[in-house]
Residue, then its C-alpha position, 0 to 999 in steps of 0.5 A: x598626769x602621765x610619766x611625761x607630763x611630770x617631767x616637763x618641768x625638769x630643766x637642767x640647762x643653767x648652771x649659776x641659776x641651779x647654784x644659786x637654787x638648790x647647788x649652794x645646799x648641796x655642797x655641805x651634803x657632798x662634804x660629809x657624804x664623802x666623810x662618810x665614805x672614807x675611801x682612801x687617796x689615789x683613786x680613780x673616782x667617776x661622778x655619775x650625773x655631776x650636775x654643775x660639779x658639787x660633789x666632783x669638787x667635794x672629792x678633788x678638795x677632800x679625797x686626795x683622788x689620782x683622778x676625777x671623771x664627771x658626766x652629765x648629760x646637760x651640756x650646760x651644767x657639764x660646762x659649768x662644773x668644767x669652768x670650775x674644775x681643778x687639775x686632774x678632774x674631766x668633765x664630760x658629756x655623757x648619759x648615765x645609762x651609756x657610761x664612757x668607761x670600761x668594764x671595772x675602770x674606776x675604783x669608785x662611783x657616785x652620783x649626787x642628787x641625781x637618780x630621781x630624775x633618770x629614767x630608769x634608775x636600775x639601769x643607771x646603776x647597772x651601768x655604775x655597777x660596771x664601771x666599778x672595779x670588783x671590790x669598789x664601792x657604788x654610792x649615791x645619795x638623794x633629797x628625802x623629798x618625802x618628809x626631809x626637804x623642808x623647802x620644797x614641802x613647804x613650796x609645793x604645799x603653798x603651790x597646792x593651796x595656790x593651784x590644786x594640780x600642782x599636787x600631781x608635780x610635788x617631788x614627795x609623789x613623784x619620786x619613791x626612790x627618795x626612801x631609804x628602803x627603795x634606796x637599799x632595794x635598788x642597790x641590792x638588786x644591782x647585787x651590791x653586797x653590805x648595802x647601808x643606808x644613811x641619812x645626811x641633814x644640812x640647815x638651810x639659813x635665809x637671809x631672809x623671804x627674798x633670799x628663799x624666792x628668789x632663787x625659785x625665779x631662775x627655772x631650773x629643777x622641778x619646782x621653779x620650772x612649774x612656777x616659770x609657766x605659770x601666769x604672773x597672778x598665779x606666780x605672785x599667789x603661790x608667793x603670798x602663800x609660801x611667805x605665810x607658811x614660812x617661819x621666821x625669825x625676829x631678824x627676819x631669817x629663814x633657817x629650814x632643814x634640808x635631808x638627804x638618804x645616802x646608799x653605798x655598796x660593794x661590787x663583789x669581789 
């Protein structure tokens, strides 16, 4: 399966249907990713790839920020985390290999959930690298897709079982970048200086089965953008095996674990 094939499945056009998918996980991850920046107030912060607004809204709550910028290159998305924003957050429309900012006009830049699927990822962080101030941090955290997303391992497990060439589809091949030591050698290459690397883990409580598939139906992210082309049969297939392989507990609720990788580092002075 080729770079391209893989990729036919990434939709980013809804923004109510990403919250309900996968934005609800991501909004306790952004909570203790900025805790653990602790950067101070008044700063000019630029959310790179800010989805429908999690972690740009994360810093406007938390971070006593002068000014939030946020970019995304889904128009949907940017329109959603635009209905939502407080005072003093901008949302645009911008790829994030093209920052609209200056050489050195922020004080801090981060993305959120979001340097897996751009293409390519170094180039994305030169442009973050630039559009730091000398001093300022870069910081950016990922899904661990490779043993830390209980979700979607159990997902793609059961969409494998169901249809042996999902495997090719399944995130923990897909992206190498989920690891934190391809993760410290992107920032190093970008001569980031004291790069850490962290790991941030949130449970995921369900309701119940219900509650965990649902969201799988609305299409957008990787996962749900396969099993919105497949035939009825198959869908209802790779259900029963999902629901088989799910653990719950006597009332019925899902609780999994979600983690991701957190990078930071300093542009030199």
């Amino acid at each position: 399966m080729t770079h391209r094939e893989e990729h036919r499945f990434d939709v980013w056009t809804a923004g109510a249907d990403y919250e309900r998918y996968m934005g609800r996980w991501s909004r306790p991850v952004a909570e203790r990713f900025t805790g653990w920046l602790g950067l101070p107030g008044r700063l000019l912060w630029l959310d790179v790839g800010c989805g429908t607004g999690g972690l740009s809204a994360t810093v406007a709550a938390r971070c006593r920020p002068r000014t939030v910028l946020a970019v995304d290159r889904s128009p949907g998305y940017a329109a959603w985390a635009r209905s939502a924003a407080t005072a003093g957050t901008h949302v645009a429309v911008a790829d994030a290999t093209a920052l609209p900012v200056r050489d050195g006009a922020c004080d801090a830049v981060v993305s959120g959930l979001t340097l897996n699927f751009l293409e390519p990822p170094a180039a994305a962080v030169a442009e973050m690298v630039r559009a730091v101030r000398p001093g300022g941090p870069v910081a950016a955290y990922v899904w661990d897709y490779a043993g830390g997303m209980d979700l979607l391992r159990l997902f793609w497990g059961a969409a494998t079982l169901a249809d042996p060439s999902a495997a090719a589809l399944d995130e923990r091949r897909r992206f190498p970048l989920c690891r934190p030591e391809a993760l410290s050698a992107l920032w190093t290459g970008a001569g980031l200086g004291d790069v850490s690397v962290v790991p941030i883990e949130v449970p995921m409580v369900f309701a119940d089965f219900a509650d965990l598939w649902e969201p799988f139906l609305r299409g957008q992210g990787p996962a749900p953008g396969y099993l919105a082309a497949l035939p009825a049969t198959e869908r209802e297939r790779v259900r029963d095996t999902l629901r088989a392989a799910v653990p719950c507990g006597p009332d019925g609720s899902v609780t999994l674990t979600a983690r991701a990788w957190a990078v930071r580092g300093w542009r030199a002075g």
